[in-house]
N, C-alpha and C positions, 0 to 999 in steps of 0.2 A: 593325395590332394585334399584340403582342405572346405570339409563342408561349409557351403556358407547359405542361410535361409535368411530371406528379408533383408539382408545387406550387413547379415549376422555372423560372421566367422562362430563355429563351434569349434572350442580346441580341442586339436590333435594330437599333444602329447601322450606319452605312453600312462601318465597318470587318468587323464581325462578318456583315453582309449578306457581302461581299466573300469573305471566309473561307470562310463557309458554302458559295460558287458556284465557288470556287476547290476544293475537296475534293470537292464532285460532281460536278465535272467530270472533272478530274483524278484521282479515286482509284476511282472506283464506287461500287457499293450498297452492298457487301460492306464497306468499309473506311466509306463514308462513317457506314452507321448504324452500325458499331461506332464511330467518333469521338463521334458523337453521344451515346452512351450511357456512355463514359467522360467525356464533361462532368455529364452529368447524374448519374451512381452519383458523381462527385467532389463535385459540389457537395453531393449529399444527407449525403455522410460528414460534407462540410464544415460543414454546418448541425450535425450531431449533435455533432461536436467544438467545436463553437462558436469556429469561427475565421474569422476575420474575412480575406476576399481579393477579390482585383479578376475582375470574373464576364468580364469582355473579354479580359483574360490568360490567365484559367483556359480561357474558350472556344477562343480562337486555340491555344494550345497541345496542346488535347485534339483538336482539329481538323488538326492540323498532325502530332502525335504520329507516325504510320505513313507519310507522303509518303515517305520512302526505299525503300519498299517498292513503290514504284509505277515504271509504267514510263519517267519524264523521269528517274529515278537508274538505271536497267538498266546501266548502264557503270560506273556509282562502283566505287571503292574503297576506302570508308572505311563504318564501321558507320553501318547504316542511320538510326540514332537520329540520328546527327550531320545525315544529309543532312534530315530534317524539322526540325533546329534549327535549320539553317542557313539553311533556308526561310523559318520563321516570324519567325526576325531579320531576316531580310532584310524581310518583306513589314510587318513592324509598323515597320520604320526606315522603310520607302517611304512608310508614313501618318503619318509624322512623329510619332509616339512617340517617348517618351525612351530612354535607353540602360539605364535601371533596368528598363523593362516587355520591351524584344529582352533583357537575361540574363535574368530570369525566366521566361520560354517557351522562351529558349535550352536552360538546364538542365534545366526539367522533364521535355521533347524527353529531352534527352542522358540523361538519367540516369532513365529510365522503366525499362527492364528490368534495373535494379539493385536489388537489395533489400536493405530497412530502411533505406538512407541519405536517400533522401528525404522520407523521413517524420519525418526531424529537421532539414527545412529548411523555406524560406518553406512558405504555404499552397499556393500557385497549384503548388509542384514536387511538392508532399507530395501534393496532391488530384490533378493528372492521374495518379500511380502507383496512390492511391487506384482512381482509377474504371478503369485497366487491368486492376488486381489482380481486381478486382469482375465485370468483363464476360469478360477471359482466363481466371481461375484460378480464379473464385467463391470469393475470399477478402473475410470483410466481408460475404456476402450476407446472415447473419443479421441483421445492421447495417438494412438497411434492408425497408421495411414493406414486404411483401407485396405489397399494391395498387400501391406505388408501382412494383417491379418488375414487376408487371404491365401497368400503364399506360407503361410508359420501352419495353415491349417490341412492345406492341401498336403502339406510334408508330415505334417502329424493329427492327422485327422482326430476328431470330438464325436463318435456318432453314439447318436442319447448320452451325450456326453452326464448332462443334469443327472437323471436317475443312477446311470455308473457310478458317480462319485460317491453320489448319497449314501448307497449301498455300500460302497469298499468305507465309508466313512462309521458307518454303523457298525459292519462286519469287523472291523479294527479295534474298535472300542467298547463296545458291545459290554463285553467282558470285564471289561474296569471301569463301570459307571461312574465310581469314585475321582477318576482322574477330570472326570470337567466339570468337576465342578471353576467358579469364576473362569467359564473356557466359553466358545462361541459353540464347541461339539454336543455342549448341555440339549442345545434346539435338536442335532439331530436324534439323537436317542429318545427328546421328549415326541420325533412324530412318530418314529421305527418302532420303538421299542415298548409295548405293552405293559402298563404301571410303572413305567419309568418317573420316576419324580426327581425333580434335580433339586440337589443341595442349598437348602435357603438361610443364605447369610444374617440375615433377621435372625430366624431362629437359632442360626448358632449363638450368635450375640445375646438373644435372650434366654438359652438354654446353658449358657457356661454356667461353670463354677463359681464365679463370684456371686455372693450371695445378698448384694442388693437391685 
C-alpha cells in the first residue's frame, strides 16, 4: 500500500523502495526524516505552483540531498552537495535511468544551498530547494496548510530539530573548510568552528597575481 502524508503519495517503486533503505540506513533519524520532509514540503509547493515533475526524481533527490554529510564522505573534499549528487547519479545510472533523470537529481543535489537560482530551473531542482528552504529556514511555511504541516511532522518528527542540523552540518564539513567558501555553510563553521575565518573574495581579488 502506498504511503500517502499530507495528501502526498510517497513512491513505491522498487527504486524509490531502494532509496528510501539506502538513507535509513546509511544517514539516520535525524537526516533521514529531514529528507523525508523536504520531499514532501517540495511536492506540496509544487502542487501550489502548479508545476508539473517526476515524483521519483523529486523523491531520490530529496532523499539523496544531505548524504555528503554523513559518515561514507568523512574523508571528502569537495562540497558536500557534490558528494549526495554524485551519489544519487550514480545510484539512479545503476537502475538504468536515463541520463536526463542522473542530471536532474545531480543538480538539484548540487545547487540546493544556493539561492534563487533554482527556483528558475526544472521543477525536480526548484522543488528540492523548495522543501529545504521550508524544513531548514521555514521559508514558504505560510505556503502550506497548517494540517498539512502537522501531519508531514507527526510522520516525521523535528525534535531540537535546529541544533541537530547545525551539528550534522558542522560535523560534515568541518573538515573541508575550503569547500564553502561563496556557500551559505561559511555561517555555520564561522559560529561552531574555533578560528574558522571564511574565505574573502576581496582579498582574493586583491591578492592574485596580477600585478596592478
Amino acid at each position: 500500500m502506498t504511503d500517502r502524508i499530507a495528501d502526498i503519495d510517497i513512491p513505491d517503486s522498487q527504486l524509490a523502495k531502494e532509496a528510501t533503505e539506502l538513507v535509513r540506513q546509511g544517514a539516520g533519524p535525524l537526516l533521514f526524516d529531514h529528507s523525508r520532509r523536504v520531499y514532501l514540503f517540495g511536492a506540496l509547493q509544487g502542487r501550489r505552483r502548479g508545476l508539473v515533475y517526476d515524483p521519483e526524481i523529486l523523491y531520490v533527490a530529496a532523499m539523496f540531498h544531505d548524504l555528503g554529510l554523513t559518515e561514507r564522505h568523512n574523508q571528502s573534499q569537495q562540497r558536500f552537495e557534490l558528494d549526495g549528487a554524485d551519489d544519487a547519479r550514480d545510484f539512479l545510472r545503476s537502475h538504468g535511468l536515463d541520463e536526463e533523470s542522473a542530471r536532474l537529481a545531480w543538480t538539484a543535489i548540487a545547487l540546493h544551498t544556493t539561492p534563487e537560482i533554482p527556483s528558475h530551473m526544472e521543477p525536480e531542482i526548484a522543488l528540492v530547494t523548495a522543501g529545504v528552504e521550508a524544513d531548514v529556514l521555514g521559508m514558504g511555511l505560510d505556503d502550506i496548510p497548517a494540517e498539512a504541516r502537522k501531519e508531514i511532522v507527526a510522520a516525521h518528527p523535528r525534535p531540537d530539530f535546529k541544533r541537530r542540523i547545525l551539528q550534522a552540518f558542522t560535523e560534515g564539513i568541518a573538515h573541508r573548510p575550503q569547500t564553502t567558501f561563496g556557500n551559505v555553510k561559511a555561517d555555520v563553521l564561522e559560529h561552531f568552528v574555533p578560528g574558522f575565518r571564511h574565505i574573502d573574495f576581496v582579498e582574493i581579488i586583491q591578492n592574485s597575481d596580477w600585478p596592478e
